[in-house]
N, C-alpha and C positions, 0 to 999 in steps of 0.2 A: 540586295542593294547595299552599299556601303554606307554605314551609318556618316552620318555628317556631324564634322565637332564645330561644335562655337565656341568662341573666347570670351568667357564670361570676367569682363576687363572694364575699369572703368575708363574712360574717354583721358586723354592726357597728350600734354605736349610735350615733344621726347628731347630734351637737351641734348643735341648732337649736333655733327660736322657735315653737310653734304657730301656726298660719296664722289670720288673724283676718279672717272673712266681713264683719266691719262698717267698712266703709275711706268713711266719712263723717268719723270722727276723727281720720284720720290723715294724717298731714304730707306722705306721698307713700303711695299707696294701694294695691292688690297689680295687679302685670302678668298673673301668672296664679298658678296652684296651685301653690306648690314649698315645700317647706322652707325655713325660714330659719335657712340656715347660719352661724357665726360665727367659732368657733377651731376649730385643726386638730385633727387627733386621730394620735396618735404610732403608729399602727399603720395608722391608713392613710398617713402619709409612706412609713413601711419599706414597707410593701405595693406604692405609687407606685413606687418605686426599683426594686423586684422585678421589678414585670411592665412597666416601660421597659427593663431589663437583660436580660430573660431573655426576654419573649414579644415587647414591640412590634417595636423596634431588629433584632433577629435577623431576623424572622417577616414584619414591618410596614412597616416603617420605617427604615432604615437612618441617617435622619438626626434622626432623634427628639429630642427633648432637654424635659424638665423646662421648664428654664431658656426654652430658646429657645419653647417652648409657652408659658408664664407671660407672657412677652416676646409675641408675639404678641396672645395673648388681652385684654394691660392696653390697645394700641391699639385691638382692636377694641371694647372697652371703652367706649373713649373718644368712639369713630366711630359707636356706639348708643347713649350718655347722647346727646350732641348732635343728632342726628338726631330722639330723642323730646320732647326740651325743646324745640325746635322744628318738633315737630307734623306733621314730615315725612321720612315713614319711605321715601319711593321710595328713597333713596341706600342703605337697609339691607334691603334688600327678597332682594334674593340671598345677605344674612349669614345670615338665621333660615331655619329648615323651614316652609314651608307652613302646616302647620299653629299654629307658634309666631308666624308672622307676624300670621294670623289674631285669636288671642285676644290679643295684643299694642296691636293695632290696635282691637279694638277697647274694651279695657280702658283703653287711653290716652284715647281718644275721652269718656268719663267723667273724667277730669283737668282741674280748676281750670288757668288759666294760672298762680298761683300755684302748683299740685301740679309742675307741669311742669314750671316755673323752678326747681326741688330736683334734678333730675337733669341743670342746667347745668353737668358737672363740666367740669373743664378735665385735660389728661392730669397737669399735678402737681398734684392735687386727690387725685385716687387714688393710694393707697400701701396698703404691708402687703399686698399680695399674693401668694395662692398657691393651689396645685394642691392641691384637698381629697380629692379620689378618682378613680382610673380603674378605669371600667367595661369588660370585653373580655365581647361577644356574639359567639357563632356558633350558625350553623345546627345544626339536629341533623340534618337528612337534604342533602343535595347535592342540585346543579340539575339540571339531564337533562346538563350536560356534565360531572357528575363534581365538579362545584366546592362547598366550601364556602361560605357568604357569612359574614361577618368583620367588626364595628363595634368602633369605641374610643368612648367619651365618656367623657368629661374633664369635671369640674366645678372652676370657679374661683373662690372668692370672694376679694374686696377690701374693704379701710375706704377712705372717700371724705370729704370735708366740703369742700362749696362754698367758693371763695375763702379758704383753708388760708391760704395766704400771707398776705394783706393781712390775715385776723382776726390773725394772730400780731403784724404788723406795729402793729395796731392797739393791740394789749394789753402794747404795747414787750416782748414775749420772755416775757413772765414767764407759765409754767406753769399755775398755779393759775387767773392770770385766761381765759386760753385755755381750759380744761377749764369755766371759769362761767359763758361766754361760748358755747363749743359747746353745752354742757346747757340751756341759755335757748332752743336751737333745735332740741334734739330726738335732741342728739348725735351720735354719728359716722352714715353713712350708709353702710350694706352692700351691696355686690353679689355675687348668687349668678348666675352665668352657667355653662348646662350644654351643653358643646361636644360634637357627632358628626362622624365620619367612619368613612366606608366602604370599608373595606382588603381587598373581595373581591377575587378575582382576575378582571383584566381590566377592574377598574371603574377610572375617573380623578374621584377628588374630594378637595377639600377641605375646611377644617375649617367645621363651620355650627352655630349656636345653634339650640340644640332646647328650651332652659326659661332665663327671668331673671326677672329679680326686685330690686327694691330695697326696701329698709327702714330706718327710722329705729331706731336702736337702744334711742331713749327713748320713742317714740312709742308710745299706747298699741297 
């Protein structure tokens, strides 16, 4: 029988956007079914600190880190906006699960070349980000050798906006017109990126996208 995992999580209201099924009006349209996450939430930072301190690092992980997770996560970031915006997902084919690659694929396949040309972020395009929640699963019964099986997932969101730079440059610095100028386009552009790994014992993997998602912040 297959062992059955629980999410050993504490209860939490998740600051997000309802998912909108009609993505004919929207500026970049849904990859799949997720939340759309936006700002953190102060109890899951402390919570994040906790169980990197006390369960992954100890238990998991010896080289763990927030930061260097964050750090990671912004490049691969980077290396699956590009890859989508141009239409060609073999190079990210071993980043996501199977099944995330799946609805991904063909959720894109539905995307305008203009839809696509929205998620051309460049890596200083994407900024403001951070680690929104860690999820720790284990098994409730062990394998026949006595082992627990043991996952993390890590959820990442980021703010993004195409050619950050050159709009600023364009609107010589000044604040207001940048913020008039992003709003004319639909506003910042969020990414929710939901990362797994598999810290059983005896198993060798790394970290892989299991849910993402982009959104226009003004977009209906």
């Amino acid at each position: 029988n297959p062992s059955t995992f629980k999410r050993h999580t504490l209860p939490s209201v998740i600051t997000c956007r309802c998912y909108n099924h009609n993505n004919s009006d929207r500026i970049i349209p849904e990859l799949m079914e997720f939340p759309q996450l936006y700002t953190p939430k102060i109890t899951n930072t402390i919570r994040n600190r906790f169980l990197a301190a006390t369960l992954i690092r100890p238990f998991f992980d010896k080289d763990f880190t927030i930061d260097e997770f964050c750090y990671g996560a912004h490049l691969a970031a980077h290396k699956v906006s590009q890859s989508l915006a141009a239409g060609d997902l073999s190079a990210i084919e071993d980043s996501l699960t199977p099944s995330c690659f799946s609805t991904v694929s063909r959720n894109l396949s539905l995307f305008s070349m203009k839809q696509r040309a929205e998620l051309d972020l460049q890596l200083d395009d994407i900024s403001n980000h951070y680690l929104y929640q860690i999820g720790i699963m284990m098994d409730d019964q062990p394998d026949e050798f006595g082992n627990y099986g043991r996952q993390v997932e890590c959820t990442w969101v980021a703010q993004a906006f195409k050619d950050f730079l050159s709009l600023v440059d364009e609107c010589g610095g000044n604040p207001m017109d940048v913020k008039r100028a992003m709003d004319a386009q639909g506003g910042l552009t969020v990414l929710n990126f939901r990362f797994i790994r598999d810290y059983s014992k005896n198993v060798e993997d790394s970290w892989t996208i299991n849910a993402l998602n982009y959104y226009k912040v003004l977009q209906p």
